[in-house]
TIVOFI-513918 format. One record per residue (C-alpha): chain; x, y, z; residue number from 0. Coordinates in Angstrom, 2 decimals, decimal comma. Each point is the difference from the previous one (the first is absolute). Layout:
  chain     east    north       up    n
      A        X        Y        Z  NUM
...
! end
This chain:
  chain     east    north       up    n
      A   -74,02    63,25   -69,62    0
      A     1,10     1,17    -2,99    1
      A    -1,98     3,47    -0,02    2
      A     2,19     3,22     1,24    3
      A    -1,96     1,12     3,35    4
      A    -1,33     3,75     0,22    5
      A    -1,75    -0,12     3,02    6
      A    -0,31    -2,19     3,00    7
      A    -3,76    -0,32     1,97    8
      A     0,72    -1,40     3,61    9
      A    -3,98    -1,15     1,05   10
      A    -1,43    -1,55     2,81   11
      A    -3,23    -0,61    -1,97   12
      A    -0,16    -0,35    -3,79   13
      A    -3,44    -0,34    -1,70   14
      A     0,38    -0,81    -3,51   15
      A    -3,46     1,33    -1,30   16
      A    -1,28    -3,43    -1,14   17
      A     0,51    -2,40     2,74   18
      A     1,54    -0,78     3,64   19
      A     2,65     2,28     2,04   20
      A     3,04    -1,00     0,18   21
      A     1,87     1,12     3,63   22
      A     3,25     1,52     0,12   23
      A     1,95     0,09    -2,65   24
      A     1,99     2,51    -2,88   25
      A    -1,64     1,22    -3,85   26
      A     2,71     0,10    -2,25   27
      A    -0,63     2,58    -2,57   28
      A     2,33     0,57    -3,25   29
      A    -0,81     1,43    -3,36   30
      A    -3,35     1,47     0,98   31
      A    -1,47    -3,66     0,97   32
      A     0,18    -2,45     3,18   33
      A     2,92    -2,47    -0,38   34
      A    -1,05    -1,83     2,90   35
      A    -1,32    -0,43     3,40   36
      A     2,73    -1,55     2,24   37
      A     0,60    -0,62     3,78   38
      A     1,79     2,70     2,18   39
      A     2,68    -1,53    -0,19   40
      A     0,89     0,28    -3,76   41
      A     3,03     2,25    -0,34   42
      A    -0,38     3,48    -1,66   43
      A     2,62     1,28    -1,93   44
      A     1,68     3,07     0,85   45
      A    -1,52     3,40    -1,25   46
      A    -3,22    -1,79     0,02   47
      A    -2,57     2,14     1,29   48
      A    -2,04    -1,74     2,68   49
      A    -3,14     1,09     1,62   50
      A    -1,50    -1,33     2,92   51
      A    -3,77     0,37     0,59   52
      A    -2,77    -2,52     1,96   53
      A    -2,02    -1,46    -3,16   54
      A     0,27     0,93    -3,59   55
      A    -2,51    -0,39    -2,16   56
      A    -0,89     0,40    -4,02   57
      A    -0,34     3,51    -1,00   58
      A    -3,88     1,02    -0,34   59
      A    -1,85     0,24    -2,94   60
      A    -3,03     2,56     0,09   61
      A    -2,28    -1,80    -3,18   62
      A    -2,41     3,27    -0,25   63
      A     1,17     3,36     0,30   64
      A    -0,27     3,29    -1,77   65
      A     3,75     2,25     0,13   66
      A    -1,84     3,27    -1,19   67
      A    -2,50    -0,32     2,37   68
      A     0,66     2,03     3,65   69
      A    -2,19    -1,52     2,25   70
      A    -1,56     3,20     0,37   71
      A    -4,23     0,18     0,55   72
      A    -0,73     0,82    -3,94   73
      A     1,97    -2,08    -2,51   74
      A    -1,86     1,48    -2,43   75
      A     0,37     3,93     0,70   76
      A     3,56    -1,02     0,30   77
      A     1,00    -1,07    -3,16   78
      A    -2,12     3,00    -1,51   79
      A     1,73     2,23     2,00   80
      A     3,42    -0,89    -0,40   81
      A     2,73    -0,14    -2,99   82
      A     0,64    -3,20    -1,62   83
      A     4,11     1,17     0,78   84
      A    -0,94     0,41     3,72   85
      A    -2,03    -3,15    -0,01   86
      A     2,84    -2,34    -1,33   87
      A     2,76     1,39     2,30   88
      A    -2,38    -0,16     3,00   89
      A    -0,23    -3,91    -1,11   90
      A     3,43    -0,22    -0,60   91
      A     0,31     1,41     3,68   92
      A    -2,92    -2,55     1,19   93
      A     1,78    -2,99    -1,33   94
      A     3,33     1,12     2,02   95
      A    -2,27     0,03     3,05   96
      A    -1,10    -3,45    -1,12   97
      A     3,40    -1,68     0,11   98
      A     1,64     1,75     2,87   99
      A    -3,43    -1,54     2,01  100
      A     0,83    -3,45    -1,70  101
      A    -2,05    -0,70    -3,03  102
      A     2,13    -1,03    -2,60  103
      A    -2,52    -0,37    -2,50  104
      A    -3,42     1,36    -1,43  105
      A    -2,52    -0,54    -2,42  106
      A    -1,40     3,28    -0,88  107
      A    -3,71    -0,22    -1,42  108
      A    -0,38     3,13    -1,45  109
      A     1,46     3,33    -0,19  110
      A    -0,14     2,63    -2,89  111
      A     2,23     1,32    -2,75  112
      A     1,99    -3,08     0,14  113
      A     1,47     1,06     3,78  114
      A     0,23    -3,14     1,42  115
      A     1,92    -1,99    -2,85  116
      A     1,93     2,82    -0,28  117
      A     0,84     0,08     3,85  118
      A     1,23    -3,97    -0,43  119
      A     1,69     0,52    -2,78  120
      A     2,23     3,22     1,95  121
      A     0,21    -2,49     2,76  122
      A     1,37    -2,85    -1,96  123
      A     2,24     2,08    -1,67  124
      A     1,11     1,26     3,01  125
      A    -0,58     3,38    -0,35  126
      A    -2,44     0,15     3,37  127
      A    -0,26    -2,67     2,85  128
      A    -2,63    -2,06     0,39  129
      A    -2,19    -2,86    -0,01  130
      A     0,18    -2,66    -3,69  131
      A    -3,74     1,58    -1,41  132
      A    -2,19    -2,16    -1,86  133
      A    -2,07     2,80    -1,70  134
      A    -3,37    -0,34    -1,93  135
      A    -0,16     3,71    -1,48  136
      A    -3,47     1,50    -0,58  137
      A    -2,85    -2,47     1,94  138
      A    -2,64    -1,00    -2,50  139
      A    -3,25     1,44     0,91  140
      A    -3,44     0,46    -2,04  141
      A    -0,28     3,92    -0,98  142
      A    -0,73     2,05     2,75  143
      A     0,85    -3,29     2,55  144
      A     1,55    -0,35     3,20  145
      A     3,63     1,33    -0,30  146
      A    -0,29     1,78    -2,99  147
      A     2,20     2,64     0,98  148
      A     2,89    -2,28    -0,56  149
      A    -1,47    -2,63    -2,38  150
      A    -0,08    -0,44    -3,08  151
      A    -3,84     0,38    -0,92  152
      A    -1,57    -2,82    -2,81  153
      A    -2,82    -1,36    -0,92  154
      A    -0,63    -3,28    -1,47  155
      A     2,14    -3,33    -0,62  156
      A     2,35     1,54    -3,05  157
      A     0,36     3,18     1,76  158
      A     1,10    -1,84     3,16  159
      A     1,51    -1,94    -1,91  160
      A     2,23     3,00    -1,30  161
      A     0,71     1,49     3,29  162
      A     1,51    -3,02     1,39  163
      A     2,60     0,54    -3,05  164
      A     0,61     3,29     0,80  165
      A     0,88    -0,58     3,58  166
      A     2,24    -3,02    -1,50  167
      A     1,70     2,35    -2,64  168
      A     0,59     2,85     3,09  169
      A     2,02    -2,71     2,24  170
      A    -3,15    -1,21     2,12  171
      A     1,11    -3,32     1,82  172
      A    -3,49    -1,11     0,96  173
      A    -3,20     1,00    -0,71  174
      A    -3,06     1,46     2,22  175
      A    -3,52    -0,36    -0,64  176
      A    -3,64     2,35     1,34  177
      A    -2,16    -2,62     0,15  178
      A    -2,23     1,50     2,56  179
      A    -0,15     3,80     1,76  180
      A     1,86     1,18     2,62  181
      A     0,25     1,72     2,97  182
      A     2,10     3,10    -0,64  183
      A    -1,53     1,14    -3,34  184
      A    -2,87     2,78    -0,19  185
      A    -3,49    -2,44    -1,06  186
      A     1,81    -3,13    -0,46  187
      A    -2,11    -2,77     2,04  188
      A     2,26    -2,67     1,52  189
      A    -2,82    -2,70    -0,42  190
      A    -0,49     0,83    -3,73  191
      A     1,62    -1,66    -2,91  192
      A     1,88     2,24    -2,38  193
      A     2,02    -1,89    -2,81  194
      A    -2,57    -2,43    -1,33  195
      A     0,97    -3,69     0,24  196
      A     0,68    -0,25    -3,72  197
      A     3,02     2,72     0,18  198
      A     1,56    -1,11     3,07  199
      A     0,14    -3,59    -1,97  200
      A     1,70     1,98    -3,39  201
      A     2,07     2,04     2,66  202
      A     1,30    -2,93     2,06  203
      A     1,07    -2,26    -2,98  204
      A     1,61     2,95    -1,45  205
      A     2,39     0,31     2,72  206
      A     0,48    -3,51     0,74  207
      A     1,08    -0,24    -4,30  208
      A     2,50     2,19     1,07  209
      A     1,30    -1,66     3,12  210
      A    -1,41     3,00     2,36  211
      A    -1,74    -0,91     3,21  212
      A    -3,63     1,79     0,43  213
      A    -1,83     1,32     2,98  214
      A    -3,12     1,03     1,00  215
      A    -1,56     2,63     2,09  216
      A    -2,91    -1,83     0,82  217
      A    -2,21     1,13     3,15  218
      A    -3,27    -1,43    -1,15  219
      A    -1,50    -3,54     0,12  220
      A    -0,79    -0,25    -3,86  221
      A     3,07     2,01    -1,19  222
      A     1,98    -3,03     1,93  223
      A    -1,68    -2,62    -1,83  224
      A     1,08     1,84    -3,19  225
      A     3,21     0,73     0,69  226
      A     0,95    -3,89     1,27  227
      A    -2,01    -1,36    -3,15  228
      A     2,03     2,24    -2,25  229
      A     3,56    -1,73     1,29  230
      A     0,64     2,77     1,93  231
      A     3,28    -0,51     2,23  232
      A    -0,93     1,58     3,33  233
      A    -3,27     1,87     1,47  234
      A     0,94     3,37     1,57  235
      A    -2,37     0,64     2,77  236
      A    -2,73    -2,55    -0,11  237
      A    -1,20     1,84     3,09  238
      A    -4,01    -1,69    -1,37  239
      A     1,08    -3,27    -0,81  240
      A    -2,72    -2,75     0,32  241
      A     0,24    -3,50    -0,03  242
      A    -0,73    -0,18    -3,96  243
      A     3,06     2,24     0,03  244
      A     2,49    -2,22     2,26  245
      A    -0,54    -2,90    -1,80  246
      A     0,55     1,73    -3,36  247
      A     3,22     0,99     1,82  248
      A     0,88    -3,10     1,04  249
      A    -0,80    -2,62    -3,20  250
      A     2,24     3,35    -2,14  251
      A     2,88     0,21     2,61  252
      A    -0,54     3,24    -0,19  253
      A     1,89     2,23     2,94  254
      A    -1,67     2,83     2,51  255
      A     1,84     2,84     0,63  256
      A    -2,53     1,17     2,88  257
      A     1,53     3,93     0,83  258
      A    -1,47     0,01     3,33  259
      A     1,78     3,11     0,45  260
      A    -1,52     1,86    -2,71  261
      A    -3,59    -0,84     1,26  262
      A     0,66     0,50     4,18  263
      A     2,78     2,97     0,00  264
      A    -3,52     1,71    -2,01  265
      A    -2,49    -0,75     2,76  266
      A     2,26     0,29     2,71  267
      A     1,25     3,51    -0,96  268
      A    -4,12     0,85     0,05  269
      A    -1,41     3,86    -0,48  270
      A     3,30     1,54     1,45  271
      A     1,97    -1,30    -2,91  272
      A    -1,24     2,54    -2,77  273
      A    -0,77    -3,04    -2,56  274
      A    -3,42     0,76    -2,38  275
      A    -3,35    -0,78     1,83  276
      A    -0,11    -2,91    -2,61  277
      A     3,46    -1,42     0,55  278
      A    -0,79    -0,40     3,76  279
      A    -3,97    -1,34    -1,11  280
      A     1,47    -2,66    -2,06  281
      A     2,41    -1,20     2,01  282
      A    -2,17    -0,35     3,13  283
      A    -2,46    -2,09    -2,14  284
      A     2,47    -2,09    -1,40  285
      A     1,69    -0,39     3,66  286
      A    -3,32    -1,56     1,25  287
      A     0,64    -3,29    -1,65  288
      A     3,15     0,21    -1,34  289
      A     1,95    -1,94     2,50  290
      A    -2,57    -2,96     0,14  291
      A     0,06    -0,25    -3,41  292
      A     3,83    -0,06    -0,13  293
      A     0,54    -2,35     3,31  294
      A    -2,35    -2,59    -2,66  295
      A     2,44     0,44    -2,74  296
      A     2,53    -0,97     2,13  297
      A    -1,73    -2,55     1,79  298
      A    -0,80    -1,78    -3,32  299
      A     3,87     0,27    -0,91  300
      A     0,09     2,88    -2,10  301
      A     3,98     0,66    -0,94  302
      A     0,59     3,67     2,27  303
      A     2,22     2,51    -1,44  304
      A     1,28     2,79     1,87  305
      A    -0,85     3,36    -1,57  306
      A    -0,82     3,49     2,02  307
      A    -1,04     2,30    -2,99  308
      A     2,39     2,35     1,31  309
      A    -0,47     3,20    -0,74  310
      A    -4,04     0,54     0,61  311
      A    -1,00     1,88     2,92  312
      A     1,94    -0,39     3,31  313
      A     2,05    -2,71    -1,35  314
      A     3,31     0,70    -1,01  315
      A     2,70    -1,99    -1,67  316
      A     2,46    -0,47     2,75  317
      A    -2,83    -1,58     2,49  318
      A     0,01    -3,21    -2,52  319
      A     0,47    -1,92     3,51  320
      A    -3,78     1,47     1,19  321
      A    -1,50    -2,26    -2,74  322
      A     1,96    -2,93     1,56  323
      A    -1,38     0,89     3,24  324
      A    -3,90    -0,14    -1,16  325
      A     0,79    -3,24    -2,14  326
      A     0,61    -1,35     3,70  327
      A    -2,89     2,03     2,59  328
      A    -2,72    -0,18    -2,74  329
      A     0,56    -2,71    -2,24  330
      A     1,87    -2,47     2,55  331
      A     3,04    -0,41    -1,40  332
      A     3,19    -1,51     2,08  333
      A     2,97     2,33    -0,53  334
      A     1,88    -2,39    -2,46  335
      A    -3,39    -0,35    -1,92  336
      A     0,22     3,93    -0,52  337
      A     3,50    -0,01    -0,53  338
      A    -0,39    -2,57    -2,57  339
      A    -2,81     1,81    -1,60  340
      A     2,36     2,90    -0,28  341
      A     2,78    -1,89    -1,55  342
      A    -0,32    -3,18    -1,30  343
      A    -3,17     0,34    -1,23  344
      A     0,20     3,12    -1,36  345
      A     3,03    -0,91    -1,68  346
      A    -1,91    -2,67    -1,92  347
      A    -2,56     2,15    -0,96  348
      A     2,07     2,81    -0,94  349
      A     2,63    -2,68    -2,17  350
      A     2,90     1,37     2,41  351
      A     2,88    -2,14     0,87  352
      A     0,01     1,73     3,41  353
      A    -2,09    -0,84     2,71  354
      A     1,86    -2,43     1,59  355
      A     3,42    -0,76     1,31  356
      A     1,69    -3,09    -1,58  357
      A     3,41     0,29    -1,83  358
      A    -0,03     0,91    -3,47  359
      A    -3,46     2,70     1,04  360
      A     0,53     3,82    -0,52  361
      A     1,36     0,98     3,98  362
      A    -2,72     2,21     0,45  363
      A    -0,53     0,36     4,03  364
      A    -0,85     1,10     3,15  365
      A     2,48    -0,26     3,27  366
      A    -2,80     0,28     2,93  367
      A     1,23     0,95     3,71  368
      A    -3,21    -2,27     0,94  369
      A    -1,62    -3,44    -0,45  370
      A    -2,67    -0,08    -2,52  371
      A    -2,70    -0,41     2,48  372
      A     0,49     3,11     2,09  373
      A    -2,17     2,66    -1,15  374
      A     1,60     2,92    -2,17  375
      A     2,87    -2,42    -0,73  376
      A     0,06     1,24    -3,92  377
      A    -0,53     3,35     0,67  378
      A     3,26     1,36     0,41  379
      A     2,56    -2,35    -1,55  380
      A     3,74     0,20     1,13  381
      A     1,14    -0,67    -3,40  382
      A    -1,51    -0,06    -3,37  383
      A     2,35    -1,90    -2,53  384
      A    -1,39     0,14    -3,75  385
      A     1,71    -1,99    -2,43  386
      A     3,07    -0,65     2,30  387
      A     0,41     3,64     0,81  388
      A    -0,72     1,60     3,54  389
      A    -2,72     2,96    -1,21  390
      A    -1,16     0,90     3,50  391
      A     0,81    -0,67     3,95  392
      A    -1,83     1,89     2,97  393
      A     3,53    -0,48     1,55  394
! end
């Protein structure tokens, strides 16, 4: 060992993100990365700092959120009636809550005015703490589409074409795609396509020419089969999937970020919850098949990233762990499945190096006072360590 140790993580259950536990044993972290994974009985060296916990796992990685949204009832009365000032410090404040609740990383799929690059790039810099944020800038709708309020509106191959570069030239590290309507926007119909088939295909190879990553928002059946036939990396949603869809999916390798969350938090919350008449209409409608459709995808195989749109009504960013919950009571996942899709798999999707806990990987985790399989286990972390540095401890 060759590495100077920072910290010391005494575990009775390790689960690396990407494969089996391993049982009682100590993380060596040094230099912001795992060194090693050792037996108990390894010496530490004096003015080590050692934490004990029962399991550790990799630090979580929530693939669809929005930082200036606030989870209140009307996302859009809220960015019209609020400062773009007051909007990034409340996300600044939002991605704090983030990390101290153990999500160590985002992709952010749309925010205005350049908030949510600017966020990660105050975070990297060190300025504010949070999570590492993979930002896309402006969405990409159709003029007048589905998150227009913070997209960048175009119309037509070249013109999508030229907002991808603009996202690019403002520090966007992905990019996000309308390809159908949504649920939150004023006459935007979640079933209907919005950017035609021929400008998601300009708009995808755009960003792949420049080595970005693309999303989706894609709620409807057709708007899927777009989307996946345009090279498009993940679907976000895919709440009407059919089995035209899934196989698209599949034969593309193409990854579903689901946001259960987004979609049940809505419905659940019901009249008392203040949302637009046609916020809680379309999500109801959607809800009706939305989990059969889903439980197919994954049936079929369908790669599952974890993703809780956080931010949209009655879903805020430090409940990340609430997605990971639904993954397993509506979807059937086993807790390492979820954990997995929350790490591992995210980190793939993402291009992260985190994600899972290996020597030479970023030491981005979670020290747990429970097993894995208990429920609430990863709500309230005893320690949160980001890049080798203890950021949070409910002790």
């Amino acid at each position: 060992m060759t590495e100077p140790l920072d910290l010391v993580i005494d575990f009775d259950r390790l689960h690396p993100g990407d494969g089996p536990a391993r049982e009682a044993g100590r993380l060596l972290v040094g230099g912001g990365r795992v060194v090693d994974v050792v037996g108990r009985d390894a010496t530490v060296p004096d003015g080590v700092r050692v934490v004990a916990g029962r399991t550790v796992v990799p630090g979580l990685i929530n693939a669809h959120v929005h930082l200036e949204s606030d989870a209140g009832p009307d996302a859009v009365a809220a960015v019209a009636g609020t400062s773009v000032p007051r909007r990034a410090v409340a996300a600044a404040a939002r991605a704090e809550a983030s990390l101290r609740a153990g999500v160590t990383a985002v992709r952010d799929l749309g925010s205005s005015e350049r908030i949510a690059v600017e966020v990660g790039r105050a975070i990297a810099d060190g300025v504010v703490s949070g999570p590492t944020v993979v930002a896309a800038g402006r969405a990409i709708c159709m003029t007048g589409g589905h998150g227009w309020f913070i997209g960048r509106q175009a119309n037509g191959p070249w013109d999508v074409r030229t907002a991808v570069r603009e996202q690019l030239a403002d520090g966007a590290g992905c990019i996000k795609f309308i390809a159908t309507g949504g649920v939150l926007t004023p006459g935007a119909i979640p079933g209907r396509d919005q950017l035609t088939a021929e400008e998601l295909t300009a708009g995808v190879d755009e960003a792949h020419r420049h080595g970005l990553r693309a999303a989706a928002h894609a709620i409807g059946t057709t708007g899927i089969h777009n989307a996946v036939r345009a090279g498009i990396d993940s679907i976000e949603h895919g709440h009407l999937i059919d089995a035209t869809g899934i196989g698209l999916m599949l034969e593309h390798g193409t990854a579903l970020v689901p946001t259960l969350a987004a979609l049940w938090n809505i419905v659940e919350a019901g009249e008392e919850g203040g949302m637009p008449a046609s916020v809680l209409g379309k999500a109801r409608a959607i809800a009706e098949t939305a989990r059969d459709n889903l439980q197919a995808a994954v049936d079929a195989g369908v790669r599952v990233v974890a993703g809780s749109d956080a931010g949209t009504p009655y879903n805020p960013h430090h409940r990340f762990d609430h997605e990971l919950d639904l993954l397993q009571s509506l979807l059937g996942f086993g807790p390492e499945a979820a954990l997995r899709a929350a790490t591992a798999d995210a980190a793939d999707l993402l291009g992260l190096e985190s994600g899972r806990l290996r020597p030479g990987a970023p030491a981005d985790l979670l020290v747990l006072d429970h097993d894995l399989a208990d429920p609430g286990a990863l709500r309230d972390p005893r320690v949160v360590v980001k890049a080798g540095v203890v950021v949070g401890t409910s002790r």
